[in-house]
C-alpha positions in Angstrom: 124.0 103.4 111.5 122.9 99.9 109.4 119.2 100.3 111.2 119.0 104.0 110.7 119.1 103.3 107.4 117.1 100.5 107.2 114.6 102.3 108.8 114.7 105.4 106.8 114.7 103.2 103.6 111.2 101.6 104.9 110.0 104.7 105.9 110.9 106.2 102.4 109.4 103.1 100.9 106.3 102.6 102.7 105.4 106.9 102.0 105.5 107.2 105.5 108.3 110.1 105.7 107.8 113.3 105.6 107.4 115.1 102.3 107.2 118.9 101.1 104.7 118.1 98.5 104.0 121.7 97.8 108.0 121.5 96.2 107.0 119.2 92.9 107.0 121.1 89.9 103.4 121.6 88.6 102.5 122.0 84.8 99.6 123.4 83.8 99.8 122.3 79.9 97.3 119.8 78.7 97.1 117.5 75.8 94.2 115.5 74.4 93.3 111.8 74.9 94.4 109.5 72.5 97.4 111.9 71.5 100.8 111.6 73.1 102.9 112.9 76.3 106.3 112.9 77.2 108.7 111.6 80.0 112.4 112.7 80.0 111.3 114.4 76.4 110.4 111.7 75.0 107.2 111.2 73.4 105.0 108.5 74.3 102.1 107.7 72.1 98.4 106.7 74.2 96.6 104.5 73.0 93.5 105.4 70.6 90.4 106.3 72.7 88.4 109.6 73.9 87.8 111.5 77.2 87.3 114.9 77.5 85.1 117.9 78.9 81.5 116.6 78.4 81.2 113.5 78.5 80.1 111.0 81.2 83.1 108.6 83.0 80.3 106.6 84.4 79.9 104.1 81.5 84.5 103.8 81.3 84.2 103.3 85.1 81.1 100.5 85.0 82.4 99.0 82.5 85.5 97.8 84.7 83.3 97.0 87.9 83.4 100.0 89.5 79.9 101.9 90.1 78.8 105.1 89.2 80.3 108.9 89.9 77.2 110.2 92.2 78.6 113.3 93.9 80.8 115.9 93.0 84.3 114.3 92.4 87.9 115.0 92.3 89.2 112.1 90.0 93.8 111.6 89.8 95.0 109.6 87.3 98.3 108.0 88.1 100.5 105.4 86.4 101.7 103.9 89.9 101.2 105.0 93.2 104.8 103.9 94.0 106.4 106.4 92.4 107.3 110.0 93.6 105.4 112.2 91.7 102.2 109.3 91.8 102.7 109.8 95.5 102.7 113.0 95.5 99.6 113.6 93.9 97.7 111.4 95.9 98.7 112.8 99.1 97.8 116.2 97.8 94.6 114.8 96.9 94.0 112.9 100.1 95.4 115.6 102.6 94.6 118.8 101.2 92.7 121.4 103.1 92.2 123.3 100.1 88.9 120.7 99.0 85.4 120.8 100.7 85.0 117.3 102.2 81.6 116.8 100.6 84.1 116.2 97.4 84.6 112.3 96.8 88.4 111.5 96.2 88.9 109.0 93.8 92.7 107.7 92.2 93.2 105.7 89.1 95.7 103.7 88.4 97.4 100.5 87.2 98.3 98.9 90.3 96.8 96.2 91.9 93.6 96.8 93.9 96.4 94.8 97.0 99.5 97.3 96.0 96.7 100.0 96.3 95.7 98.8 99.3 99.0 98.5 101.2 99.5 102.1 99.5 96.4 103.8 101.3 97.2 101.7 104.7 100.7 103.0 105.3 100.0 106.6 104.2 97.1 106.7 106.0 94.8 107.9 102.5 91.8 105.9 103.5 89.7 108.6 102.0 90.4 108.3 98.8 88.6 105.8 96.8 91.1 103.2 94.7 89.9 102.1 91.2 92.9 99.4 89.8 92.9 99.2 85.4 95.1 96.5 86.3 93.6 93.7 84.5 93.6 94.3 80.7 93.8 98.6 81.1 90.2 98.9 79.3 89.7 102.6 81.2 93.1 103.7 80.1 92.0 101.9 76.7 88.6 103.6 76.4 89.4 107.3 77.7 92.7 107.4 75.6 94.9 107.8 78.7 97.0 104.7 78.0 100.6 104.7 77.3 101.6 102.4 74.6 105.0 100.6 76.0 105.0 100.9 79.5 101.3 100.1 79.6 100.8 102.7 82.4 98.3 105.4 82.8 99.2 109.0 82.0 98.7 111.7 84.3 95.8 113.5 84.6 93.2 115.2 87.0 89.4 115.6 85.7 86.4 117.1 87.9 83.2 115.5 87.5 79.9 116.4 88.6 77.3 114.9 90.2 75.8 112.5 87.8 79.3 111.4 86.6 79.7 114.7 83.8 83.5 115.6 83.4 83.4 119.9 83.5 87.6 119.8 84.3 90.1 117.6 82.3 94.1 117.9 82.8 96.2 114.9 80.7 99.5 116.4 81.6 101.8 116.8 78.9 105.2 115.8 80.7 104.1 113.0 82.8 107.3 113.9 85.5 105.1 116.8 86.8 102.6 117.1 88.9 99.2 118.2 87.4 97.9 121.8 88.8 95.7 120.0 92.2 94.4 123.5 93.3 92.8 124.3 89.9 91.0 121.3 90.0 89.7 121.6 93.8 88.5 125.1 93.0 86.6 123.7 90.1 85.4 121.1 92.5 84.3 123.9 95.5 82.5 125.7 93.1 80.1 122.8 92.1 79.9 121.8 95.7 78.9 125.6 96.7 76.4 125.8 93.9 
């Protein structure tokens, strides 16, 4: 009984159990960048910056050694991929059959690029691309996506187009739910198809 449970605790812990993702509550409010969300109902201010429909998320992403948004692009924002709803979303995003593989898959967060690693490894989401705001959070900085306190980025989902153009921006206002995912492939299909 001890090893069942220590293997079902790894397995938990490692994302490599079986999960109903399609069960996590999904908002489809929004708020702007630089504003504030919430967690539990409380409000959590984000740091001063600017993101939204329009602009470019080349320069945000250069600027913390990443390159440049060339193709059509799905981009999550998590604040850790080791927590449920984190996981969640990048699963969605990685194992979805809902989004046209030309698509890049791209997930933000503030882990390290190592934790992110071990993260893709043992749930098997090599097709996503990891970008870490680990070091001093200039991207969460910058777009206005930062949590002031827990230093973590909030949750969002943004489409961008093929030169790096944001046309679809969700920054979740309860960061305890899931961000709508299908809305944001459809948007993503459509520039693909067009």
């Amino acid at each position: 009984m001890f090893r069942t449970s220590l293997i079902l605790a790894a397995a938990l812990a490692t994302g490599c159990a079986s999960t109903d993702y399609s069960k996590m509550p999904v908002t489809k409010e929004s708020v702007a960048s630089g504003t504030s969300v919430k967690r539990q109902g409380q409000s959590i201010p984000l740091y001063k910056g600017n993101l939204e429909v329009g602009d470019n998320i080349n320069p945000m992403l250069q600027e913390i050694g990443y390159p440049a948004v060339n193709t059509v692009s799905v981009v999550s924002i998590v604040p850790s991929i080791d927590t449920k709803v984190c996981e969640a979303q990048t699963h969605i995003l990685g194992e979805s059959d809902l989004l046209n593989p030309a698509v890049r898959k791209i997930t933000v967060s503030r882990d390290t690029p190592m934790a992110q690693k071990r993260f893709a490894e043992a749930g098997k989401l090599q097709n996503i691309d990891y970008i870490s705001d680990f070091s001093h959070g200039r991207f969460g900085k910058k777009s206005g996506l930062l949590m002031k306190g827990p230093e973590l980025l909030a949750r969002a989902v943004m489409v961008t187009d093929a030169t790096g153009k944001i046309v679809h921006l969700q920054i979740n206002d309860d960061i305890t739910l899931m961000p709508d995912m299908e809305k944001a492939f459809a948007v993503a299909n459509k520039l693909v198809a067009k």
